[in-house]
Chimera marker file (.cmm) of the C-alpha trace (Angstrom):
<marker_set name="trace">
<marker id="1" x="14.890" y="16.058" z="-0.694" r="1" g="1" b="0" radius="0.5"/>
<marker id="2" x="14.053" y="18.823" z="1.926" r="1" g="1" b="0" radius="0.5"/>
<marker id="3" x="11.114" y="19.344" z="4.587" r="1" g="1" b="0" radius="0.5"/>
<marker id="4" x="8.519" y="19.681" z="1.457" r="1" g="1" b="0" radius="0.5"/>
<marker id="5" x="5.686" y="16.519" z="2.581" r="1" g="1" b="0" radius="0.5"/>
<marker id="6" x="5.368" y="13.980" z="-0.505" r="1" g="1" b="0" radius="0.5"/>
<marker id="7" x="2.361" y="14.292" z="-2.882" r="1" g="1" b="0" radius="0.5"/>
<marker id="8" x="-0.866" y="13.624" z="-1.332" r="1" g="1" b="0" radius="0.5"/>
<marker id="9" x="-2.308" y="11.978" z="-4.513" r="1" g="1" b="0" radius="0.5"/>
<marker id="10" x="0.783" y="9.993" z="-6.218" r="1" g="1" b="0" radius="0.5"/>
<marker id="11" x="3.392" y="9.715" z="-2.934" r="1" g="1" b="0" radius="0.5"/>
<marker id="12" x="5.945" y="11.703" z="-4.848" r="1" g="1" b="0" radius="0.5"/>
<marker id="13" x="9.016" y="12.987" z="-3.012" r="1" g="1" b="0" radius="0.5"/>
<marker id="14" x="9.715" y="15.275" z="-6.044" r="1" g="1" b="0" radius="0.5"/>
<marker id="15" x="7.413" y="17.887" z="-4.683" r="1" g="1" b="0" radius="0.5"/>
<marker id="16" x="8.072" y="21.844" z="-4.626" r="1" g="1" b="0" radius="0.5"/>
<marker id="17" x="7.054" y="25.149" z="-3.527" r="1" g="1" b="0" radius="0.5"/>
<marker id="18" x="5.903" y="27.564" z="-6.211" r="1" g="1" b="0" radius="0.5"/>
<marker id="19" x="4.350" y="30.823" z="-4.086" r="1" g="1" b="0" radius="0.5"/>
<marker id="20" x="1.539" y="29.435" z="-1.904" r="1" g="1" b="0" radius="0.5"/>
<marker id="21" x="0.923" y="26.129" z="-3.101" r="1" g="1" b="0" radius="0.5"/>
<marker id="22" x="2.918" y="22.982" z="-3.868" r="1" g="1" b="0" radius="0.5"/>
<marker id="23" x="3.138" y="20.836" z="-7.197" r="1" g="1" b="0" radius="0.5"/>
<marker id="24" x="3.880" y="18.085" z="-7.724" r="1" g="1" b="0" radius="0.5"/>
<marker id="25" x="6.180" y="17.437" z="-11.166" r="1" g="1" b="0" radius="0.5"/>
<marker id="26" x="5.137" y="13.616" z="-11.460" r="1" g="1" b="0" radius="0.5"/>
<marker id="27" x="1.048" y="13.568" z="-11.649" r="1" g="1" b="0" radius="0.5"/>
<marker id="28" x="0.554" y="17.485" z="-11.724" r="1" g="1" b="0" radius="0.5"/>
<marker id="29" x="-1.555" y="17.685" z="-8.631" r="1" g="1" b="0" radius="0.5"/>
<marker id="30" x="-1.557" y="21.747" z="-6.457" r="1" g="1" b="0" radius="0.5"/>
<marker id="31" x="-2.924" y="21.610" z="-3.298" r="1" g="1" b="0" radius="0.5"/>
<marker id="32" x="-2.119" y="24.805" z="-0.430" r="1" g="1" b="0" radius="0.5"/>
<marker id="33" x="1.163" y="24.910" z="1.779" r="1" g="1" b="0" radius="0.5"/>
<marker id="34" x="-1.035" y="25.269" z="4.804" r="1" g="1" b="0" radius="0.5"/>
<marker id="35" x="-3.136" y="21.918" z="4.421" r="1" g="1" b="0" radius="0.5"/>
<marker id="36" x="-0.830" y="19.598" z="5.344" r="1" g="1" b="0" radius="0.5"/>
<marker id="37" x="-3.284" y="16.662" z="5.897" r="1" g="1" b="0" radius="0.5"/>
<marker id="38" x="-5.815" y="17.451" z="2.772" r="1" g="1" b="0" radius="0.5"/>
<marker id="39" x="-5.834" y="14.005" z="1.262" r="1" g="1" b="0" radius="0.5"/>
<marker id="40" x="-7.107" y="12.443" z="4.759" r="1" g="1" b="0" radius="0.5"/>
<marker id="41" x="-9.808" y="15.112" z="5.187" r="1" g="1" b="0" radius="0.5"/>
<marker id="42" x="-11.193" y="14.827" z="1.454" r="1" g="1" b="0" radius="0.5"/>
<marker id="43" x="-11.060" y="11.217" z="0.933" r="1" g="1" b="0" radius="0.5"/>
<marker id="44" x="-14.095" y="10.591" z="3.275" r="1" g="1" b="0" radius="0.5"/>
<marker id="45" x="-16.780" y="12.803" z="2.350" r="1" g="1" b="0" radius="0.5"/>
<marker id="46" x="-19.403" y="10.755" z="1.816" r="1" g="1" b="0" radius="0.5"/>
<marker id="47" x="-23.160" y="12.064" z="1.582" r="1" g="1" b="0" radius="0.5"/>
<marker id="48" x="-26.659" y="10.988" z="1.938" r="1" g="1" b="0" radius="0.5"/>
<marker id="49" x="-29.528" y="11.243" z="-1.087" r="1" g="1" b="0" radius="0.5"/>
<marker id="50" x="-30.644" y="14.532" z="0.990" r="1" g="1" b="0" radius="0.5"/>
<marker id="51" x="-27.008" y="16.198" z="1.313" r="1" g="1" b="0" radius="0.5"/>
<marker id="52" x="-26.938" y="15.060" z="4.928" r="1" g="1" b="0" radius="0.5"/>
<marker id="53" x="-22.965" y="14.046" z="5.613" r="1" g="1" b="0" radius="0.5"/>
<marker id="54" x="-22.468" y="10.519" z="6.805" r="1" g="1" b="0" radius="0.5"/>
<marker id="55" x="-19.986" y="9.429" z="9.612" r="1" g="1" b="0" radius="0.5"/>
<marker id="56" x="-19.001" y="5.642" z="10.715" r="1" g="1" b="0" radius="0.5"/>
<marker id="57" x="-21.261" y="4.647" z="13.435" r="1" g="1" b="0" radius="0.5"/>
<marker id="58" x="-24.742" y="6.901" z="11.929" r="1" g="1" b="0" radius="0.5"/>
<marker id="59" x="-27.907" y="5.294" z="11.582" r="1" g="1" b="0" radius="0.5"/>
<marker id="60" x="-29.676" y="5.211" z="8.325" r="1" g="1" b="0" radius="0.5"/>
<marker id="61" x="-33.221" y="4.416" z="6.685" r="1" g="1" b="0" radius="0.5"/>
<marker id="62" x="-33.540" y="2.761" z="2.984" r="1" g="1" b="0" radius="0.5"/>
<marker id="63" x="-35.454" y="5.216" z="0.709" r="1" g="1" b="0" radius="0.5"/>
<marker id="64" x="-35.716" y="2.302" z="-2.322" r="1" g="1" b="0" radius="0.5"/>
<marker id="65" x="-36.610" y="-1.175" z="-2.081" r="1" g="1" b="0" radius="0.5"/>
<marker id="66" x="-32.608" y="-3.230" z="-3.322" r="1" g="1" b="0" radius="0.5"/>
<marker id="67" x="-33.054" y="-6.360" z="-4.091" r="1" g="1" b="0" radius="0.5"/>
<marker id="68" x="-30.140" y="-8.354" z="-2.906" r="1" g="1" b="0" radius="0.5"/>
<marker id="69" x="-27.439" y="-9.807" z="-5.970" r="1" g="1" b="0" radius="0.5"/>
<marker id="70" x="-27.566" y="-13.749" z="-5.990" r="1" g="1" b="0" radius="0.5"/>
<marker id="71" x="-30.523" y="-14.203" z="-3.927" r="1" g="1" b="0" radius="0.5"/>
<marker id="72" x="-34.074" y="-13.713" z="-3.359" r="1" g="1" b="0" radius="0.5"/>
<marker id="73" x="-34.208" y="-11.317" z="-0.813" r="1" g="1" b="0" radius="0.5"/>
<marker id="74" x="-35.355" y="-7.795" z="-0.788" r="1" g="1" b="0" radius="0.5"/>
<marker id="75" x="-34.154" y="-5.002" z="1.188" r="1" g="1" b="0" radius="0.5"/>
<marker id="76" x="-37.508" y="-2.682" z="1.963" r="1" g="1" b="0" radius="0.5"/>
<marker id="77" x="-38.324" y="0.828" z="1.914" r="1" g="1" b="0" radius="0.5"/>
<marker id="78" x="-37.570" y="2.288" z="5.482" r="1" g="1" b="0" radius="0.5"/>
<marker id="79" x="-35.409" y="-0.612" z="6.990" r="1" g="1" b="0" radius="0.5"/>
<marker id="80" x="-33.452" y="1.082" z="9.427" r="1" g="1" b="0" radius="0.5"/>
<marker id="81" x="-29.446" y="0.343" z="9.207" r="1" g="1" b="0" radius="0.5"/>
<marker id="82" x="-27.953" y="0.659" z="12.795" r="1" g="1" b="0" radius="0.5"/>
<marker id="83" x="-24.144" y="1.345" z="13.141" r="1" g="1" b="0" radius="0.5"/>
<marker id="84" x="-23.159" y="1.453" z="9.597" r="1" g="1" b="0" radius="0.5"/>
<marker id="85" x="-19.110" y="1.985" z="8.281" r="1" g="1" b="0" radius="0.5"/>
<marker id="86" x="-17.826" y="4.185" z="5.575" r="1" g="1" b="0" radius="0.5"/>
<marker id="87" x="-15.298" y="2.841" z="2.729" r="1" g="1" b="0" radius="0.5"/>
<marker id="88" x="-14.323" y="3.280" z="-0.124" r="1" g="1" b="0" radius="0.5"/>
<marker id="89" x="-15.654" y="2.479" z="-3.314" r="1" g="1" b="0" radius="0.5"/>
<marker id="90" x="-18.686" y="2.296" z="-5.415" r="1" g="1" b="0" radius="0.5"/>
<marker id="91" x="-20.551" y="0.952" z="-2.636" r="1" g="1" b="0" radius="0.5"/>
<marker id="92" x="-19.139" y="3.001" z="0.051" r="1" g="1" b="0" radius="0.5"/>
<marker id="93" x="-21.447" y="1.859" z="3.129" r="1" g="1" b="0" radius="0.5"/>
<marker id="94" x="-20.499" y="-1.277" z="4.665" r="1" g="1" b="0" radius="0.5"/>
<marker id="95" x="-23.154" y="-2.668" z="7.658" r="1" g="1" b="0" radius="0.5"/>
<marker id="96" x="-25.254" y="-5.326" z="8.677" r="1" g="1" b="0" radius="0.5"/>
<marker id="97" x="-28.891" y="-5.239" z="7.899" r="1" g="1" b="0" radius="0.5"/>
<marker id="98" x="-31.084" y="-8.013" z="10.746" r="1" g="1" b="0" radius="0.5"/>
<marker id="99" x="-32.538" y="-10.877" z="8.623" r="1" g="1" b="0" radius="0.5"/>
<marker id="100" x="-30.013" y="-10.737" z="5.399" r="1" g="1" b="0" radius="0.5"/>
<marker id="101" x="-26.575" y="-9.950" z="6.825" r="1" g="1" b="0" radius="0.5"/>
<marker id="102" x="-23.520" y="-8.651" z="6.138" r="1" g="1" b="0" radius="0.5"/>
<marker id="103" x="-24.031" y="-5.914" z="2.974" r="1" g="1" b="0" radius="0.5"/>
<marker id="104" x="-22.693" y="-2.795" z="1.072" r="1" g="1" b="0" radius="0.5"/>
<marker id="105" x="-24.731" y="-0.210" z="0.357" r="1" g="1" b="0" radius="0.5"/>
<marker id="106" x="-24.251" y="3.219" z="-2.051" r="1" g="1" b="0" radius="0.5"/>
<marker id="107" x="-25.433" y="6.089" z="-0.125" r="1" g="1" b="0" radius="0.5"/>
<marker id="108" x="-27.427" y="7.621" z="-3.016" r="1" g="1" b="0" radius="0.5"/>
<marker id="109" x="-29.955" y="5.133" z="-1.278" r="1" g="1" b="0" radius="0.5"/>
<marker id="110" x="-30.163" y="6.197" z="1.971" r="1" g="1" b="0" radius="0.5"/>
<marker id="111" x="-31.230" y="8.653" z="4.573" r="1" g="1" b="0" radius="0.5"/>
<marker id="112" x="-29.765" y="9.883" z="7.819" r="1" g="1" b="0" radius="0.5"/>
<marker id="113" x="-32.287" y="9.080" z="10.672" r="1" g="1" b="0" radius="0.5"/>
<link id1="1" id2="2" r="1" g="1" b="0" radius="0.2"/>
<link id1="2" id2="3" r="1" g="1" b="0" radius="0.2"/>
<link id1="3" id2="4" r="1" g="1" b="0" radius="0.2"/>
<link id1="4" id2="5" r="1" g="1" b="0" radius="0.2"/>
<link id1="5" id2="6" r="1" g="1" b="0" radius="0.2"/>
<link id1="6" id2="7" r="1" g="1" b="0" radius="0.2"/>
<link id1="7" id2="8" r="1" g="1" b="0" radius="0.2"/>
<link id1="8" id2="9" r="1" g="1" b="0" radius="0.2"/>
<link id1="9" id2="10" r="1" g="1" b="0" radius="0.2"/>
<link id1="10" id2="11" r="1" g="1" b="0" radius="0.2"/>
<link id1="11" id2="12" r="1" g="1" b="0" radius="0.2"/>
<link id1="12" id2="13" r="1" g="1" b="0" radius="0.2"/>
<link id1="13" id2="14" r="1" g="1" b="0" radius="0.2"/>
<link id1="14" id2="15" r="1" g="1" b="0" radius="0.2"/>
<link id1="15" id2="16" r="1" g="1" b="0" radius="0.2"/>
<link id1="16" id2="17" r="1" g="1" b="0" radius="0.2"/>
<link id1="17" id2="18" r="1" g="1" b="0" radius="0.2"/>
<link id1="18" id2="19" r="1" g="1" b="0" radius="0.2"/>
<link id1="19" id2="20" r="1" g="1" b="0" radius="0.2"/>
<link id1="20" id2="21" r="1" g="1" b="0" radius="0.2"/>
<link id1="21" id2="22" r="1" g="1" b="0" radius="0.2"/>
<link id1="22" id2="23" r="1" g="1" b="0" radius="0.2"/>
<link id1="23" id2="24" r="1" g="1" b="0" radius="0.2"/>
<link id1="24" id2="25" r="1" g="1" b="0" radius="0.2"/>
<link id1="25" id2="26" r="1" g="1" b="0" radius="0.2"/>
<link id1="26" id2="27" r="1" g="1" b="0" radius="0.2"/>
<link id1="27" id2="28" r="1" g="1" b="0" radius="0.2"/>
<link id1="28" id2="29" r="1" g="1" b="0" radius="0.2"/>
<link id1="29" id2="30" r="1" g="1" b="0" radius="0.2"/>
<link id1="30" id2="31" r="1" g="1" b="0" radius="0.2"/>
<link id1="31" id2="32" r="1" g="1" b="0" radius="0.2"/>
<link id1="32" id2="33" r="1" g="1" b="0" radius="0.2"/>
<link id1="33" id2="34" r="1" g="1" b="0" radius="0.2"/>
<link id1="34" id2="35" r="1" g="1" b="0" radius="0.2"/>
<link id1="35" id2="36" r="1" g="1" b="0" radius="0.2"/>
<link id1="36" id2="37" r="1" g="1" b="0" radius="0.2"/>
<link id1="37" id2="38" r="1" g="1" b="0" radius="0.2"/>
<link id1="38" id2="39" r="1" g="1" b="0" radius="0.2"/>
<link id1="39" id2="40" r="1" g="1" b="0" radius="0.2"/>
<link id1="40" id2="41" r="1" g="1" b="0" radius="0.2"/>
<link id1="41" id2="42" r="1" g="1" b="0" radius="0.2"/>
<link id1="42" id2="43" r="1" g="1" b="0" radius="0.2"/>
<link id1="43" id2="44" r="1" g="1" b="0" radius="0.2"/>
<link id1="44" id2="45" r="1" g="1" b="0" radius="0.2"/>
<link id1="45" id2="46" r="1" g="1" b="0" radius="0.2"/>
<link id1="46" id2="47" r="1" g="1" b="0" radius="0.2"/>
<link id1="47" id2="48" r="1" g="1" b="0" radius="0.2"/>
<link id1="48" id2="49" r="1" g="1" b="0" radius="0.2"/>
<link id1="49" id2="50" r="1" g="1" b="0" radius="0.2"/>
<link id1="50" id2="51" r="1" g="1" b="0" radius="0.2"/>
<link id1="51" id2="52" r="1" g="1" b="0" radius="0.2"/>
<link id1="52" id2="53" r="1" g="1" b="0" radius="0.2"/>
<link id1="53" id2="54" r="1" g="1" b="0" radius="0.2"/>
<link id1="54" id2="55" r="1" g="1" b="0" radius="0.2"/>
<link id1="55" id2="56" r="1" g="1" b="0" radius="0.2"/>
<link id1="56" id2="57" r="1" g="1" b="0" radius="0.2"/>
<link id1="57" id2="58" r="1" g="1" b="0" radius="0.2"/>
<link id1="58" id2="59" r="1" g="1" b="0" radius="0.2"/>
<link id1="59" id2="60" r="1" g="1" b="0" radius="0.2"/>
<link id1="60" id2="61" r="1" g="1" b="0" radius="0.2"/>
<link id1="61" id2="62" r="1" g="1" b="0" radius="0.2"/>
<link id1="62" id2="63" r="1" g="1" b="0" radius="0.2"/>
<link id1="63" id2="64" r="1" g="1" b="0" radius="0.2"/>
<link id1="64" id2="65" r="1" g="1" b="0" radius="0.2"/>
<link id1="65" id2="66" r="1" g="1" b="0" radius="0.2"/>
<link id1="66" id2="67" r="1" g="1" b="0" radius="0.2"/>
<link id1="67" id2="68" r="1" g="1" b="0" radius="0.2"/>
<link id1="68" id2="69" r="1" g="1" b="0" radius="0.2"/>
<link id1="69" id2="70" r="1" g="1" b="0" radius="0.2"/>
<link id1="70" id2="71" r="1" g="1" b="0" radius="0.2"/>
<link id1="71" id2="72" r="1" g="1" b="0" radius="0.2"/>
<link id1="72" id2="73" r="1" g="1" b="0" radius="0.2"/>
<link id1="73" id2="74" r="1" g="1" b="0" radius="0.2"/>
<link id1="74" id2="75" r="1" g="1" b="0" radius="0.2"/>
<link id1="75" id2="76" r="1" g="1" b="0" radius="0.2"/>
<link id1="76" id2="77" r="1" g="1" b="0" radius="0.2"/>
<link id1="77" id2="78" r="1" g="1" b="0" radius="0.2"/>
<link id1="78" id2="79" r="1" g="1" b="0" radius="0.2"/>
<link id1="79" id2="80" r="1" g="1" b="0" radius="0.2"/>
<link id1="80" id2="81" r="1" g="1" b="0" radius="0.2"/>
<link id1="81" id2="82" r="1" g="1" b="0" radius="0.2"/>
<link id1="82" id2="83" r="1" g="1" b="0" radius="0.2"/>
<link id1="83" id2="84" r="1" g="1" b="0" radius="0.2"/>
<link id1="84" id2="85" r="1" g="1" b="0" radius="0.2"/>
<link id1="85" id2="86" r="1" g="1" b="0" radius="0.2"/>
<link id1="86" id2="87" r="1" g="1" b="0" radius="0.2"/>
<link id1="87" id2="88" r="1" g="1" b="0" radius="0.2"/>
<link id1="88" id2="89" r="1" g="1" b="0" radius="0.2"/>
<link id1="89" id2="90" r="1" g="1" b="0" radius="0.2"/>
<link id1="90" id2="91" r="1" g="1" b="0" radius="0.2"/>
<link id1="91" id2="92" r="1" g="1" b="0" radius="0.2"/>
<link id1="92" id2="93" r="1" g="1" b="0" radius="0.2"/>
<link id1="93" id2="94" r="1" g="1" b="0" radius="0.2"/>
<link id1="94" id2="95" r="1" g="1" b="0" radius="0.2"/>
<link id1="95" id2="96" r="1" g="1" b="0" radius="0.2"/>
<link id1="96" id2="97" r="1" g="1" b="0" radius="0.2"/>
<link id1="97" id2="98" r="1" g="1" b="0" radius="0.2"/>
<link id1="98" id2="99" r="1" g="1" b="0" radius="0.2"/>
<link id1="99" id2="100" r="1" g="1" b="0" radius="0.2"/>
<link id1="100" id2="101" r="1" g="1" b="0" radius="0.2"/>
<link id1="101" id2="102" r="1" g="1" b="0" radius="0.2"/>
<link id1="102" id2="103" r="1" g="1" b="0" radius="0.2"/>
<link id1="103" id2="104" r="1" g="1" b="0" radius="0.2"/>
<link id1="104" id2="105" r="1" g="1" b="0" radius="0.2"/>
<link id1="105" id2="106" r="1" g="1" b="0" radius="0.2"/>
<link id1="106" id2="107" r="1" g="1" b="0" radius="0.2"/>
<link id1="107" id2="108" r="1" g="1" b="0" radius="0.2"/>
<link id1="108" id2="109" r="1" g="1" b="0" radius="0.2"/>
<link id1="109" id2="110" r="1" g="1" b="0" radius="0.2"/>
<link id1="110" id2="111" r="1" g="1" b="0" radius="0.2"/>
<link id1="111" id2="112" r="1" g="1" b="0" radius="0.2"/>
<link id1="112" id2="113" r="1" g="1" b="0" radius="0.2"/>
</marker_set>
């Protein structure tokens, strides 16, 4: 069409200006003509149980014992996470814990050291 950037939440092309914002006709979604890279910004803002904001790389603590799914294993209160990687999901923490492995982790269970 013209120099309007696609929708952010569908991929529409069928996008348009109305004032300061554009719409998109196909799945409804507004966002502001002067965020141009809003769906990159907002799709990683993951949190901490205390409301601290989590980046790849961080170091975290366990605040909750989780027992590990198909094993025995137990994850203890206060094991410290080192290096840990954001994604997407329901478990959005991906890292490796020393003794158990490769895991995911939700971040409702952890705290920023």
């Amino acid at each position: 069409m013209s120099d309007l950037p696609n929708c952010p939440k569908c991929g529409s092309e069928y996008t348009y200006h109305d004032g300061s914002l554009h719409i998109c006709p196909d799945c409804g979604h507004e966002w502001a003509a002067d965020s141009a890279a809003e769906s990159g910004e907002d799709a990683k803002v993951i949190k901490d149980a205390n409301g601290n904001l989590l980046q790849d790389g961080d170091t975290v603590t366990v605040i909750k014992d989780l027992k590990v799914k198909g094993s025995s294993l137990v994850v203890k209160v206060g094991t410290r996470v080192k290096n840990i990687h954001l994604v997407e999901g329901d478990h959005d923490i991906d890292c490796k814990i020393e003794g158990i492995g490769a895991m995911k982790l939700k971040s409702e269970f952890v705290k920023k050291a």
